[in-house]
Phi, psi and omega in degrees: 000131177288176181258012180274330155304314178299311161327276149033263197290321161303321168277318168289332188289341187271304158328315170305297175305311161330284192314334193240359148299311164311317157319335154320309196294136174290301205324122157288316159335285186204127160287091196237127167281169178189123157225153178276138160227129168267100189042054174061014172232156172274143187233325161222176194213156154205180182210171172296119160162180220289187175264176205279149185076037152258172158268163207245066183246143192253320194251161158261191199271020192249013183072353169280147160322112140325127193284359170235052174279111166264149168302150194295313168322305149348285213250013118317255186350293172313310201289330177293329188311337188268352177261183166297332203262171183253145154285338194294135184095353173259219146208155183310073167286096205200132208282359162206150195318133194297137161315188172282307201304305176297349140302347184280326181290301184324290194285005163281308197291336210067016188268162213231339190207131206238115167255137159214196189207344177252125161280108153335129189286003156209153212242029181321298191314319209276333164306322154314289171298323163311333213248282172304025132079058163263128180303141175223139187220112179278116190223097165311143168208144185302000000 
């Protein structure tokens, strides 16, 4: 096995783990999962829902996101920020494509690579990163 198939292989199983890391989220709406990897290790995980010590209701009663709902990248990121380890140089597994605001985070953050499997319904974020030469790898996964 080469080593661009072995990567691959590595990225959907990470892709995976998001997607079942995402379930964690109260959001009724859309579930999103994300975790950071280093050097073949996860250094963090998050998912979409309020911050900590709200109730973990995502929508109000009308089915729109709370405007202080943070996104699954958001709260990977924060959360490596609060440990010994750096995101810088890693990349990014998240089951759908980042926004602007969390791209922003990204590209702050040092991650160097973005995996997702889901489009976003704007594709602001992903020009962005693109634009800052971070790789993106678009991967459907079952």
């Amino acid at each position: 096995m080469n080593s661009n198939s072995k990567q691959k292989e590595f990225d959907k199983r990470y892709l995976q783990m998001a997607r079942i890391w995402a379930q964690n989220s109260y959001c009724k709406r859309r579930q999103v999962g994300a975790i950071i990897v280093k050097a073949r290790m996860i250094i963090s995980d998050g998912y979409n829902g309020t911050p900590e010590g709200f109730e973990n209701i995502c929508e109000d009663e009308n089915n729109k996101t709370k405007p202080y709902v943070l996104h699954a990248e958001a709260n990977a990121i924060t959360k490596v920020a609060k440990s010994n380890n750096s995101s810088d140089g890693g990349t990014l597994y998240v089951t759908t494509s980042p926004c602007m605001e969390c791209s922003k985070l990204i590209i702050q953050s040092g991650i160097k690579r973005v995996v997702f499997s889901e489009l976003y319904n704007k594709e602001e974020g992903l020009r962005l990163l693109e634009k800052a030469k971070i790789e993106l790898v678009h991967l459907k996964i079952d």
